[in-house]
Residue frames as qw, qx, qy, qz and C-alpha x, y, z in Angstrom:
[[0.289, -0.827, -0.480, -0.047, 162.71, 259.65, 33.36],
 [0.624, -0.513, -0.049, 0.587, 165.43, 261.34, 34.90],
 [0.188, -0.033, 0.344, 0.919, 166.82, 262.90, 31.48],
 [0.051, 0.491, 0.714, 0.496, 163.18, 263.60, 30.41],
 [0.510, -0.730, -0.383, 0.246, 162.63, 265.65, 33.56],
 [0.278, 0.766, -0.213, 0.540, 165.68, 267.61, 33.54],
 [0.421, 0.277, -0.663, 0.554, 166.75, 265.84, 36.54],
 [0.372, -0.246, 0.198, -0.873, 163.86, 266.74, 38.69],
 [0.788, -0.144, -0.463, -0.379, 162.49, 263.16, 38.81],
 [0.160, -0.433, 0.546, -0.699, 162.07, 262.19, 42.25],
 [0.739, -0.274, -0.594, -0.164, 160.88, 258.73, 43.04],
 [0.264, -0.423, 0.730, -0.467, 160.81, 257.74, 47.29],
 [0.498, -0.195, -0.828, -0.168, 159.83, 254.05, 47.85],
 [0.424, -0.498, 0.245, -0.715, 157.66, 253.81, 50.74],
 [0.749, -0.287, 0.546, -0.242, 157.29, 249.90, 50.93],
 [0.426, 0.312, -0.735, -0.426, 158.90, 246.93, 49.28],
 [0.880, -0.064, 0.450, -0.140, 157.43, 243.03, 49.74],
 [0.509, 0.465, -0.699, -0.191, 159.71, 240.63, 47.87],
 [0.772, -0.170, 0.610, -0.056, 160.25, 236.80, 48.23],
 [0.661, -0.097, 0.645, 0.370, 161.62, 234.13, 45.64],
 [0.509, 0.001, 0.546, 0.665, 160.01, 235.59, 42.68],
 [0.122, -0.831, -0.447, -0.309, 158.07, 238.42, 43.05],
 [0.408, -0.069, -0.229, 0.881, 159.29, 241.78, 43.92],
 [0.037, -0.764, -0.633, -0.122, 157.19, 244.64, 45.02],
 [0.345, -0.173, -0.177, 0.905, 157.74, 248.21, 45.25],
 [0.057, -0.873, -0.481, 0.066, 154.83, 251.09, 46.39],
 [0.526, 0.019, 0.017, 0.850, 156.53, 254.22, 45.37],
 [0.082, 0.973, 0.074, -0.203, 155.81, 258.49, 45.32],
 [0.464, -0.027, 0.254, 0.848, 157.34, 260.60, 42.58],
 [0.225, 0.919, 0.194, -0.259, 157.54, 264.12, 41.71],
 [0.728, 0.095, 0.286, 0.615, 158.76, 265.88, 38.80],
 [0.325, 0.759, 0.230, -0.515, 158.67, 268.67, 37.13],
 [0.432, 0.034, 0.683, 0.588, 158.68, 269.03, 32.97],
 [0.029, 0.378, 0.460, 0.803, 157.34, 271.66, 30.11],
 [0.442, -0.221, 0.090, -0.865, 155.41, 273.76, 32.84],
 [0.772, -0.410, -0.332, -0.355, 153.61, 270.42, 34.42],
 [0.201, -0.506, 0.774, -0.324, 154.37, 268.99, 37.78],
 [0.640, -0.072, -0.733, -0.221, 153.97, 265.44, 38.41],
 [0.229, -0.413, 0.620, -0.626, 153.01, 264.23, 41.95],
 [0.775, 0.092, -0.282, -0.559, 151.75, 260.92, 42.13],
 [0.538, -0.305, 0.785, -0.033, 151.90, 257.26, 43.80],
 [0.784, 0.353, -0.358, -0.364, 152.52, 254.11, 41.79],
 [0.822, -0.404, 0.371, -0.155, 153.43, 250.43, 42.02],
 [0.350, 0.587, -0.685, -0.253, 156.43, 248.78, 40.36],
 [0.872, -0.284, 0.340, -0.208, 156.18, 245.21, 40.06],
 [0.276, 0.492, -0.815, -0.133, 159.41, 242.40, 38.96],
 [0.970, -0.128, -0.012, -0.205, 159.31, 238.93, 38.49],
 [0.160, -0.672, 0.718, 0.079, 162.67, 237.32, 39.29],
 [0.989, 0.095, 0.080, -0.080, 164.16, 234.22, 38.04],
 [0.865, 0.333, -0.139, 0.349, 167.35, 233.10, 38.43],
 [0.341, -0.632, -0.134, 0.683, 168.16, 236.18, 40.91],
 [0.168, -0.022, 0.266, 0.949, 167.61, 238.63, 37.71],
 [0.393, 0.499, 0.397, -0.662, 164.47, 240.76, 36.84],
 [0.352, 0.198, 0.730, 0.552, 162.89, 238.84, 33.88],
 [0.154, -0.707, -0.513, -0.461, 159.32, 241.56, 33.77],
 [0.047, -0.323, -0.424, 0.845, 158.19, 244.33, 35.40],
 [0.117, -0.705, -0.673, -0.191, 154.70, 245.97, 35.40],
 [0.266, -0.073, -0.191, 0.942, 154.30, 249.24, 36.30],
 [0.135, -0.699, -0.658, -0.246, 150.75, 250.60, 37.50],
 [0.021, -0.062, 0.232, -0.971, 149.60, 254.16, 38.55],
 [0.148, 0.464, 0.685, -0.543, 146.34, 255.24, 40.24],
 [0.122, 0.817, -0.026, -0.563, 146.32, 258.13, 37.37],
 [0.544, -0.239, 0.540, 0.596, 147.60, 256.72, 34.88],
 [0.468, 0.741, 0.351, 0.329, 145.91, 258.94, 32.39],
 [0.521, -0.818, 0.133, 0.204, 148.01, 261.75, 34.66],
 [0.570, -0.379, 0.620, 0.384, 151.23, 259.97, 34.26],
 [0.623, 0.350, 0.407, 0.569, 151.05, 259.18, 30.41],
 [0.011, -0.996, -0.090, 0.013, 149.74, 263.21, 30.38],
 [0.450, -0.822, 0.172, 0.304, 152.92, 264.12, 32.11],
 [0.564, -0.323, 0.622, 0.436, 155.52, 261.97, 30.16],
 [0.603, 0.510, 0.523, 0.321, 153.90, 262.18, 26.76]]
């Protein structure tokens, strides 16, 4: 995201919840790429096992937005 941006990718978390194996993270990012800007919340989710992240999920409000942006 970061190189696809041009370095302009800008995530702030705003809240995690975690416990044994479930990890939650509510985030805002902005970017900016080929003349679009991105500006947008989303939710990262991890499952843990073993203390490592075996999955993650990743959901946006927009997420026709978000593929927009990155595609």
């Amino acid at each position: 995201m970061f190189e696809l941006s041009g370095g302009t990718y800008s995530p702030e978390i705003h809240y995690i919840l975690a416990y044994d194996e479930h990890t939650v993270a509510l985030l805002h990012a902005t970017a900016k790429r080929n003349g679009k800007m991105l500006d947008q919340n989303y939710v990262l989710y991890f499952h843990i096992r073993d203390s490592k992240i075996v999955e993650t999920w990743e959901a946006c409000p927009d997420g026709a937005t978000w593929d927009e942006f990155w595609s």
